[in-house]
mmCIF file of the C-alpha atoms, coordinates in Angstrom:
data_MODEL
# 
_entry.id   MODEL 
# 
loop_
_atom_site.group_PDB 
_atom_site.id 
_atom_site.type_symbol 
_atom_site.label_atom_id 
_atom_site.label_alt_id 
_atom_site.label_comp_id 
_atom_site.label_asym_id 
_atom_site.label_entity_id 
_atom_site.label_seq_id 
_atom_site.pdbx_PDB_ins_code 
_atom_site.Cartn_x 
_atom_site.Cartn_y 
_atom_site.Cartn_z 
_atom_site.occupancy 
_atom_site.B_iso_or_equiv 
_atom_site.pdbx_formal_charge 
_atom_site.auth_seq_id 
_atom_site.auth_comp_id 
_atom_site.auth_asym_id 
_atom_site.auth_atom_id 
_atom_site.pdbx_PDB_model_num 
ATOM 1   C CA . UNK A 1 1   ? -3.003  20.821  -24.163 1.00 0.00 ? 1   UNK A CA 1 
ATOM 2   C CA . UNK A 1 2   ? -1.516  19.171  -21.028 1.00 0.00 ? 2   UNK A CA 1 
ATOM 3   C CA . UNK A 1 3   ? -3.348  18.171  -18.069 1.00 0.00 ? 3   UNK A CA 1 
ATOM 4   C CA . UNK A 1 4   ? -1.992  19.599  -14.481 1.00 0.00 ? 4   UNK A CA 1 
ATOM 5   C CA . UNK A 1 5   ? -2.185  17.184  -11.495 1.00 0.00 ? 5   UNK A CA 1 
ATOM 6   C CA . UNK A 1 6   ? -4.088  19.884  -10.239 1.00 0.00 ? 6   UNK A CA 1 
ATOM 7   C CA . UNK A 1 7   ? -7.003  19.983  -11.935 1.00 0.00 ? 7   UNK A CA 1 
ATOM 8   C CA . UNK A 1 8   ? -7.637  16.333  -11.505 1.00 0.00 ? 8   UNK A CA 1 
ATOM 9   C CA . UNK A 1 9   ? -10.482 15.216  -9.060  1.00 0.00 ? 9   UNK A CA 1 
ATOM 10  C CA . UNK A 1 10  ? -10.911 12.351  -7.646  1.00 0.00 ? 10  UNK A CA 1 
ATOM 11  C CA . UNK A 1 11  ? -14.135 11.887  -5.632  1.00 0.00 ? 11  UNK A CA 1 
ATOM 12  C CA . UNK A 1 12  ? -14.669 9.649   -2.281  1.00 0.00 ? 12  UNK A CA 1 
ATOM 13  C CA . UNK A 1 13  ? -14.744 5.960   -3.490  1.00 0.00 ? 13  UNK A CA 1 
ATOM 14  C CA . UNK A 1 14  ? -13.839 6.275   -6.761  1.00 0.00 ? 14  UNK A CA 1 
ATOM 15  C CA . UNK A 1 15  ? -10.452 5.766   -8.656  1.00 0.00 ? 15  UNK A CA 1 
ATOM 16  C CA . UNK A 1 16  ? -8.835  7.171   -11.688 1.00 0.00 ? 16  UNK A CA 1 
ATOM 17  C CA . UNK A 1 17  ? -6.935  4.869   -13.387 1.00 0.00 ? 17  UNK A CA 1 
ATOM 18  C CA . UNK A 1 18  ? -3.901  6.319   -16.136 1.00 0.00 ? 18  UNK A CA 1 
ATOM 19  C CA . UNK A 1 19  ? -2.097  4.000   -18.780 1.00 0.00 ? 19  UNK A CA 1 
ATOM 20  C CA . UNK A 1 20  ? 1.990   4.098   -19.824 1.00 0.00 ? 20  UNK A CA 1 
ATOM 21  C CA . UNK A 1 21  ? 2.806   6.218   -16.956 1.00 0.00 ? 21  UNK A CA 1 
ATOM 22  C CA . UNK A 1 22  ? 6.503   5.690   -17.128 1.00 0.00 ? 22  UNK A CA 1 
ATOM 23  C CA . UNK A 1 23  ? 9.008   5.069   -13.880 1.00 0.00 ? 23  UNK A CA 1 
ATOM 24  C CA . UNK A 1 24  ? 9.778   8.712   -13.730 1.00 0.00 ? 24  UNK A CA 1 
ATOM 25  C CA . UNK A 1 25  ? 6.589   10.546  -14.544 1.00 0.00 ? 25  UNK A CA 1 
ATOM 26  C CA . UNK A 1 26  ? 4.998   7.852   -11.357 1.00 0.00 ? 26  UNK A CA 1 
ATOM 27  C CA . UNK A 1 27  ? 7.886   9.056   -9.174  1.00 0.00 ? 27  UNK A CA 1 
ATOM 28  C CA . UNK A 1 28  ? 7.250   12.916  -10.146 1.00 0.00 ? 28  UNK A CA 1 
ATOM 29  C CA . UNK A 1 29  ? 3.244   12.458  -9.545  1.00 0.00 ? 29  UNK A CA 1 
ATOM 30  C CA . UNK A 1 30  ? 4.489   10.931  -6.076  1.00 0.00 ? 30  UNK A CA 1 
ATOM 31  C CA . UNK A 1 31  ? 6.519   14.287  -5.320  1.00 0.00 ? 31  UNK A CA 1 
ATOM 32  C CA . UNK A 1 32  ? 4.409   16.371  -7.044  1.00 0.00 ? 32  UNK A CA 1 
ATOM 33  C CA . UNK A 1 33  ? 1.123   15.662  -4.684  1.00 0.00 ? 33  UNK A CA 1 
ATOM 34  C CA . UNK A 1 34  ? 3.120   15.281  -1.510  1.00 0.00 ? 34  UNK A CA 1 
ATOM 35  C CA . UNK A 1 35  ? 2.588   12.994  1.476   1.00 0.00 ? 35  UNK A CA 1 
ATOM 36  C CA . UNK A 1 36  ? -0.171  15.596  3.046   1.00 0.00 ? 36  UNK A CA 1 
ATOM 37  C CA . UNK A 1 37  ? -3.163  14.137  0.759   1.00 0.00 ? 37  UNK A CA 1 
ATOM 38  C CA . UNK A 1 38  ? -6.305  11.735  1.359   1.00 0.00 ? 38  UNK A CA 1 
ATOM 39  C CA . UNK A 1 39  ? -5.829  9.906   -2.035  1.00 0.00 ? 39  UNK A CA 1 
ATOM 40  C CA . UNK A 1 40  ? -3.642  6.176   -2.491  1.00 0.00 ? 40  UNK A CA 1 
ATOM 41  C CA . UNK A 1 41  ? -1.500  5.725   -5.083  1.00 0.00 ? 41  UNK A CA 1 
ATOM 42  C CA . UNK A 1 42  ? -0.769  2.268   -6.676  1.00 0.00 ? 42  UNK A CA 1 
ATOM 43  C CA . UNK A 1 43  ? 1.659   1.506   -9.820  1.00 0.00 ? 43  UNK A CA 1 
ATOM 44  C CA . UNK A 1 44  ? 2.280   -1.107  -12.160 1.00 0.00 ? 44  UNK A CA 1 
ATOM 45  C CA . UNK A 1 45  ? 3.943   -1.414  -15.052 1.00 0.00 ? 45  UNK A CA 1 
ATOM 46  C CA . UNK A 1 46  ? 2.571   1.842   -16.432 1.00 0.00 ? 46  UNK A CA 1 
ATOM 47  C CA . UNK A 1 47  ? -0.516  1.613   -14.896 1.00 0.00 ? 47  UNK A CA 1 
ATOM 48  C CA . UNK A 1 48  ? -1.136  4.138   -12.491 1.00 0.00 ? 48  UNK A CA 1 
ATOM 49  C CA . UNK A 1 49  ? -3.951  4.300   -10.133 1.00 0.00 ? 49  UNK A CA 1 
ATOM 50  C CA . UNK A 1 50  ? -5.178  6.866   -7.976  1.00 0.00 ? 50  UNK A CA 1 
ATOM 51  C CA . UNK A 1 51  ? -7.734  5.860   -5.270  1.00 0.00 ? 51  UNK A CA 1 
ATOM 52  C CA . UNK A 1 52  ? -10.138 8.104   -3.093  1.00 0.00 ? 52  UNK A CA 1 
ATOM 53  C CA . UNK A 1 53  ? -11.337 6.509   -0.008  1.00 0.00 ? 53  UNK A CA 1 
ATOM 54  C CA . UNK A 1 54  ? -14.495 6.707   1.698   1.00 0.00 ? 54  UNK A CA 1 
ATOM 55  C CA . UNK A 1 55  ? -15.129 7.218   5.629   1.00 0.00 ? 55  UNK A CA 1 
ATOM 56  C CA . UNK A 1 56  ? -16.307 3.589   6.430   1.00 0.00 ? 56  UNK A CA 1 
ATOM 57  C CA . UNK A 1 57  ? -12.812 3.029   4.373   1.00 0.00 ? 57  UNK A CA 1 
ATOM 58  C CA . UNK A 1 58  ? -10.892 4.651   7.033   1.00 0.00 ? 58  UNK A CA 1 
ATOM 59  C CA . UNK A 1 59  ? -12.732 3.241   9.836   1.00 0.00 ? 59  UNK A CA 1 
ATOM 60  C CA . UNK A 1 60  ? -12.051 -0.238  8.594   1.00 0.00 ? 60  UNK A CA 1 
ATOM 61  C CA . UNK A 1 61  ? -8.363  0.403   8.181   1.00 0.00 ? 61  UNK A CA 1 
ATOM 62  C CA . UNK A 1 62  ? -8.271  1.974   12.142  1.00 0.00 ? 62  UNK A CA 1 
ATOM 63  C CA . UNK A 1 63  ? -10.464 -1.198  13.507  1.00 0.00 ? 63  UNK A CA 1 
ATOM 64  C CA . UNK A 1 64  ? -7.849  -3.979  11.636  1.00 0.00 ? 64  UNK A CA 1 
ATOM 65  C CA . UNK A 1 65  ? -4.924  -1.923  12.222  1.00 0.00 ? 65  UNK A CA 1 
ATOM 66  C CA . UNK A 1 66  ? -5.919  -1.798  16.047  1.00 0.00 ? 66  UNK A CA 1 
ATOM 67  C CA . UNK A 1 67  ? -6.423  -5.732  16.019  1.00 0.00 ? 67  UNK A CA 1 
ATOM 68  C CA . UNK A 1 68  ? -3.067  -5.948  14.308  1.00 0.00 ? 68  UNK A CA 1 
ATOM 69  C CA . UNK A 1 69  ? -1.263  -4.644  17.058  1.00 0.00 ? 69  UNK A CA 1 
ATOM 70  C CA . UNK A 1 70  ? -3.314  -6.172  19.866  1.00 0.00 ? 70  UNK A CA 1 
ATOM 71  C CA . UNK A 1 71  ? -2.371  -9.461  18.828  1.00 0.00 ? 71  UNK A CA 1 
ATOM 72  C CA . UNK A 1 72  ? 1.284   -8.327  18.328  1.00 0.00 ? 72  UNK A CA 1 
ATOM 73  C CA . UNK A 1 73  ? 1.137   -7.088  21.696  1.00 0.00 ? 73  UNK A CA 1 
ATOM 74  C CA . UNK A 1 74  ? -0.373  -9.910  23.314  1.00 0.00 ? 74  UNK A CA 1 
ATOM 75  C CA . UNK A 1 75  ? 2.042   -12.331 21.406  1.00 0.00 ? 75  UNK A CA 1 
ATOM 76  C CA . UNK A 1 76  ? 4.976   -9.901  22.678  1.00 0.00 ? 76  UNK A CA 1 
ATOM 77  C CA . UNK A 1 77  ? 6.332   -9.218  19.181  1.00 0.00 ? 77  UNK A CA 1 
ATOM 78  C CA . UNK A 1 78  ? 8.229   -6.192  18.483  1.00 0.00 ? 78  UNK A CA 1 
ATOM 79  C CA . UNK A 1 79  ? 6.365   -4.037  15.344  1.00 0.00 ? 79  UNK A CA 1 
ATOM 80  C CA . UNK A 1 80  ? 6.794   -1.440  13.690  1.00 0.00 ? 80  UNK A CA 1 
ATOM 81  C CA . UNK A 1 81  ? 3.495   -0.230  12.049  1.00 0.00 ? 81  UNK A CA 1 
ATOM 82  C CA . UNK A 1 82  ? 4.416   2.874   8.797   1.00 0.00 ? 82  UNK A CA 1 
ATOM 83  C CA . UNK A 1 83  ? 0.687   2.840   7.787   1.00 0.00 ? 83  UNK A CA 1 
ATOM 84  C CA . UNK A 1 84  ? 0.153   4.240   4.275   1.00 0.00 ? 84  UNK A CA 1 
ATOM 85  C CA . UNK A 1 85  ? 3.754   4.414   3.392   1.00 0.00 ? 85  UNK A CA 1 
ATOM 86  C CA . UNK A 1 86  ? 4.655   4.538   -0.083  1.00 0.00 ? 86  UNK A CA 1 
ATOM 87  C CA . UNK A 1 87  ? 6.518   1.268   -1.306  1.00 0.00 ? 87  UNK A CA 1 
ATOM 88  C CA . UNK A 1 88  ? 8.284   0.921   -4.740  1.00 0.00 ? 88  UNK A CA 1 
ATOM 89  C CA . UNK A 1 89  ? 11.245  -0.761  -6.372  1.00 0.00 ? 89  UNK A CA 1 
ATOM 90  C CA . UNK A 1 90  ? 12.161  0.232   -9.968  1.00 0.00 ? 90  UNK A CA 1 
ATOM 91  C CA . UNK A 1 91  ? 13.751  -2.744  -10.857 1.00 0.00 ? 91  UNK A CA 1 
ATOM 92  C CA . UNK A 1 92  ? 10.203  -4.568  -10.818 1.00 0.00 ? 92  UNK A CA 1 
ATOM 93  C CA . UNK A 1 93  ? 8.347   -1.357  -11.909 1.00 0.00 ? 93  UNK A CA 1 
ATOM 94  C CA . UNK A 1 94  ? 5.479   -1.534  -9.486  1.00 0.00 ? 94  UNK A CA 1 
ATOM 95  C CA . UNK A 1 95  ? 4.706   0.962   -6.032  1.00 0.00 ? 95  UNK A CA 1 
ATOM 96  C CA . UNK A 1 96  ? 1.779   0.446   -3.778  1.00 0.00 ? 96  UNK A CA 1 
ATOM 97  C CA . UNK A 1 97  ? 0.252   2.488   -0.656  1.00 0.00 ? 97  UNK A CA 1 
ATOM 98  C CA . UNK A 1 98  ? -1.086  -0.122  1.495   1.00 0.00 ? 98  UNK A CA 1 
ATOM 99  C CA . UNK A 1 99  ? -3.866  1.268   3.871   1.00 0.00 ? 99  UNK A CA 1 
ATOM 100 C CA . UNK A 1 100 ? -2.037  -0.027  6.693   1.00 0.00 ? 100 UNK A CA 1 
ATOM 101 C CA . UNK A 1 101 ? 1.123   -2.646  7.041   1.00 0.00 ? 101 UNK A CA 1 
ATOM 102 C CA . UNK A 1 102 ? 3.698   -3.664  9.551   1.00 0.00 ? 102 UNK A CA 1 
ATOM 103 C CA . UNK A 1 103 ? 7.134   -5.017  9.894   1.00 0.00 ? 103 UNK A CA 1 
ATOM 104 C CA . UNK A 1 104 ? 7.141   -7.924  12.385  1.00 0.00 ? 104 UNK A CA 1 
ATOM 105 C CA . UNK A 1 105 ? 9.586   -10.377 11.272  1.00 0.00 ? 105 UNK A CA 1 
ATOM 106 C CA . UNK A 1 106 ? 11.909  -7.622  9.708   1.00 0.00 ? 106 UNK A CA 1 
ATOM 107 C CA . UNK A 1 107 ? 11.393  -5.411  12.295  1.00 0.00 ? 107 UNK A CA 1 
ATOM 108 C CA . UNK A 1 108 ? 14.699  -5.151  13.919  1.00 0.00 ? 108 UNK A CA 1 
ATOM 109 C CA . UNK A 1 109 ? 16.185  -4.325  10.039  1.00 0.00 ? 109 UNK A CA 1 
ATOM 110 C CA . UNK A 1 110 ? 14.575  -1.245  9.735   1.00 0.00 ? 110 UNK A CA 1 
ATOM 111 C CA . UNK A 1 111 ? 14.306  0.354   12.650  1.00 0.00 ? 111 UNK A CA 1 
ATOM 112 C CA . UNK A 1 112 ? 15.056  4.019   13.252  1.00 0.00 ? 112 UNK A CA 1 
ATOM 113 C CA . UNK A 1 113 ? 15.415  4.111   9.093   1.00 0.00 ? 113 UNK A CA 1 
ATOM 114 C CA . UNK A 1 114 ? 13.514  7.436   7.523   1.00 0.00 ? 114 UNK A CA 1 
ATOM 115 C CA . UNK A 1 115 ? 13.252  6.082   4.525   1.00 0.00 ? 115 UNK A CA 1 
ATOM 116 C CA . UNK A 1 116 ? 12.648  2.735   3.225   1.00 0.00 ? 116 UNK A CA 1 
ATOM 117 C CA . UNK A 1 117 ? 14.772  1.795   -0.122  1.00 0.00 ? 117 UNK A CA 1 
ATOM 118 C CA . UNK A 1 118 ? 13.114  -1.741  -1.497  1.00 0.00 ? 118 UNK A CA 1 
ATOM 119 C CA . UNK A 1 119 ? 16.283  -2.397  -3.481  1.00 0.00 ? 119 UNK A CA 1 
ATOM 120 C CA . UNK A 1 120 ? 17.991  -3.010  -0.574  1.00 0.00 ? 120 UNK A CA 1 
ATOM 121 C CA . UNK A 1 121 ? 15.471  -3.144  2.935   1.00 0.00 ? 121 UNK A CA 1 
ATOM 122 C CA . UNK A 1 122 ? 12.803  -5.771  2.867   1.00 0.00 ? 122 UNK A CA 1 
ATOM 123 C CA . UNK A 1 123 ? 9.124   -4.857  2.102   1.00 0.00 ? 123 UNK A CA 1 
ATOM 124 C CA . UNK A 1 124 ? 6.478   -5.086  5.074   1.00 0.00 ? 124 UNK A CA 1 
ATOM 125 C CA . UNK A 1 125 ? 6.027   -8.086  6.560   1.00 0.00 ? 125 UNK A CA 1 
ATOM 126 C CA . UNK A 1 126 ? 1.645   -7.469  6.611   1.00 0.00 ? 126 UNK A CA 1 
ATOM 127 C CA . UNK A 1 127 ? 0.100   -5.016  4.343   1.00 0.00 ? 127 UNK A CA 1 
ATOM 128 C CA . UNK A 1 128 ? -3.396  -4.343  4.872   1.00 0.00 ? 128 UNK A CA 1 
ATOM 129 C CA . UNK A 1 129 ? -6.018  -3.226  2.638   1.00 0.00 ? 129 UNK A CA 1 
ATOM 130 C CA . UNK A 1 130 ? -9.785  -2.203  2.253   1.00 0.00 ? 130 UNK A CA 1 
ATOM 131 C CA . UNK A 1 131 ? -11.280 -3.197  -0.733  1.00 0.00 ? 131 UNK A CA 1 
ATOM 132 C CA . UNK A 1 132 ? -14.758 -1.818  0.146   1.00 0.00 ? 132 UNK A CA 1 
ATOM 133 C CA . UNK A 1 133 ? -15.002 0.558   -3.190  1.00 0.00 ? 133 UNK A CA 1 
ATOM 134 C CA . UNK A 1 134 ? -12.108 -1.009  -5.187  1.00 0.00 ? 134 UNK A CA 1 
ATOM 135 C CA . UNK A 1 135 ? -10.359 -4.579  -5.486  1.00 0.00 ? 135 UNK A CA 1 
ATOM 136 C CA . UNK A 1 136 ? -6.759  -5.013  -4.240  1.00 0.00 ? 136 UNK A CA 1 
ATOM 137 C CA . UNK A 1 137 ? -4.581  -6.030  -6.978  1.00 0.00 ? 137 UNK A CA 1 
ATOM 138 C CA . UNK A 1 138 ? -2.389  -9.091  -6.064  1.00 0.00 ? 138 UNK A CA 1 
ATOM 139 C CA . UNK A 1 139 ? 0.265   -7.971  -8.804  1.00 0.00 ? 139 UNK A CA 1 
ATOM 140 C CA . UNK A 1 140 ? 1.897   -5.059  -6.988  1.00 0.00 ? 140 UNK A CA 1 
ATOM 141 C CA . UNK A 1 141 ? 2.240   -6.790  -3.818  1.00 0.00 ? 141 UNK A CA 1 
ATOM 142 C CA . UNK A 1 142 ? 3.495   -10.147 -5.349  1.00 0.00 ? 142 UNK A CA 1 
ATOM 143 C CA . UNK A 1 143 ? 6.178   -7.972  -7.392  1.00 0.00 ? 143 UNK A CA 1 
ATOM 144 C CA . UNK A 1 144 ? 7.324   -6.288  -4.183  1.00 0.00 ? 144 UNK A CA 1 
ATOM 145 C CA . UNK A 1 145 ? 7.452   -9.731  -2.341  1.00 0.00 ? 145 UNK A CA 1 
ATOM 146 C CA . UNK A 1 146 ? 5.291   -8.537  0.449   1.00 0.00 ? 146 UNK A CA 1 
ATOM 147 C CA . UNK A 1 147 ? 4.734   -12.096 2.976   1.00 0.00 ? 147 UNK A CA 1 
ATOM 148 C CA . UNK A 1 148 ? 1.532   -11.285 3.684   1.00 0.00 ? 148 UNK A CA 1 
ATOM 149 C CA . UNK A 1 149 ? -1.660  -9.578  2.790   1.00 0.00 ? 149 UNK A CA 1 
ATOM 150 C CA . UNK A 1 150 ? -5.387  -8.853  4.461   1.00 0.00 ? 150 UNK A CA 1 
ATOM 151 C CA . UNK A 1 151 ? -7.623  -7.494  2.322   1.00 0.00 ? 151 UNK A CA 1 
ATOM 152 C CA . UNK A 1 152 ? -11.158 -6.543  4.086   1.00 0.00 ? 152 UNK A CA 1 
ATOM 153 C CA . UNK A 1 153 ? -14.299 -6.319  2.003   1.00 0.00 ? 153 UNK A CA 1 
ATOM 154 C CA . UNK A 1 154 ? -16.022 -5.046  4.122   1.00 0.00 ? 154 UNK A CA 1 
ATOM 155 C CA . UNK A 1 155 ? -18.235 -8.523  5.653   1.00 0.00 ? 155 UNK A CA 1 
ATOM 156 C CA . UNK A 1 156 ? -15.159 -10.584 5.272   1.00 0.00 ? 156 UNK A CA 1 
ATOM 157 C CA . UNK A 1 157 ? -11.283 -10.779 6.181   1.00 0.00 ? 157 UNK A CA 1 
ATOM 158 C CA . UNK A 1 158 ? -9.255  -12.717 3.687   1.00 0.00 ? 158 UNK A CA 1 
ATOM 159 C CA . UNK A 1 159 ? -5.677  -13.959 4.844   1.00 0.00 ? 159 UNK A CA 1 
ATOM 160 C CA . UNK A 1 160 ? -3.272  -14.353 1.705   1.00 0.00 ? 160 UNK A CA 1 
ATOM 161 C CA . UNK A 1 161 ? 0.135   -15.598 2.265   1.00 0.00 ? 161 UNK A CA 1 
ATOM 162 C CA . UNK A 1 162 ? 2.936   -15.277 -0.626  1.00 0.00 ? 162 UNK A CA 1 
ATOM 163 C CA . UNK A 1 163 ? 3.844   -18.777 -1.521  1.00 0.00 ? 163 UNK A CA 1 
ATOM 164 C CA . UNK A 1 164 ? 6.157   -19.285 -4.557  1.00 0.00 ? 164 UNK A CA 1 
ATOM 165 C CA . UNK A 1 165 ? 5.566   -16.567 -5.678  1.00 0.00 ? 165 UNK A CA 1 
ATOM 166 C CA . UNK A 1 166 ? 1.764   -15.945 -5.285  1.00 0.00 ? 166 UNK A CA 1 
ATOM 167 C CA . UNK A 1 167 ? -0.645  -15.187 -3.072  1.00 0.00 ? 167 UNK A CA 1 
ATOM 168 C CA . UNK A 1 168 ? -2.791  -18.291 -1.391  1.00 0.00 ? 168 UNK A CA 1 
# 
């Protein structure tokens, strides 16, 4: 018997979590749900997760997202926010949906692009993420080479900056 995407159901603050997922079946489950859904979708080395959030989730996302680009503003940077955009490079077999991220720094490189290609543009300078019902993993991001990361856990921001390689 196979299982449909379909029929799966993820509820509000949970996650479904699916082992040796391989490059293609991740990037057919990406096409096959479409960009039109409320779920996140993380991948890593055959690990695929699919996250549900809850409203206080989303509110979170809109308040730090909002302070993001206030203090861009304010510091007259140029931005360019892509929210939940989907992120992956094959040849380090990982893909993340932050809740929110920006290009600041990099900016200027991608601007006007429809589509982002990680084997060739740079990943977000900031990704941001909720981890009210679920625990960022550092993995993804660290594979993609993403500068910086905010993770909010709901009482407390947390600043982590890729250094050599990992997050600090």
């Amino acid at each position: 018997m196979l299982l449909e995407l379909n029929q799966l159901i993820v509820k509000a603050g949970h996650q479904l979590l699916i082992k040796d997922v391989s490059w293609p079946a991740y990037k057919g489950i990406l096409a096959e749900l479409g960009d039109n859904r409320s779920s996140r979708i993380g991948y890593s080395q055959g690990m695929l997760e699919i996250m549900a959030p809850l409203p206080e989730h989303e509110v979170a996302k809109v308040i730090i997202g909002d302070l993001v680009k206030v203090l861009l503003e304010e510091l007259d940077l140029e931005f360019w926010s892509l929210g939940s955009t989907t992120f992956d490079k094959e040849s380090m077999d990982a893909g993340v949906e932050p809740d929110d991220c920006f290009y600041i720094q990099n900016e200027a490189r991608i601007r006007g692009k429809d589509r982002i290609n990680l084997e060739t543009d740079p990943p977000p300078d900031l990704a941001i993420e909720i981890d009210i019902t679920s625990r960022t993993r550092f993995n993804n991001y660290q594979a993609l080479r993403v500068p910086e990361l905010w993770r909010w856990n709901g009482s407390k921001l947390e600043i982590n900056v890729l250094l050599n390689g990992k997050y600090v």
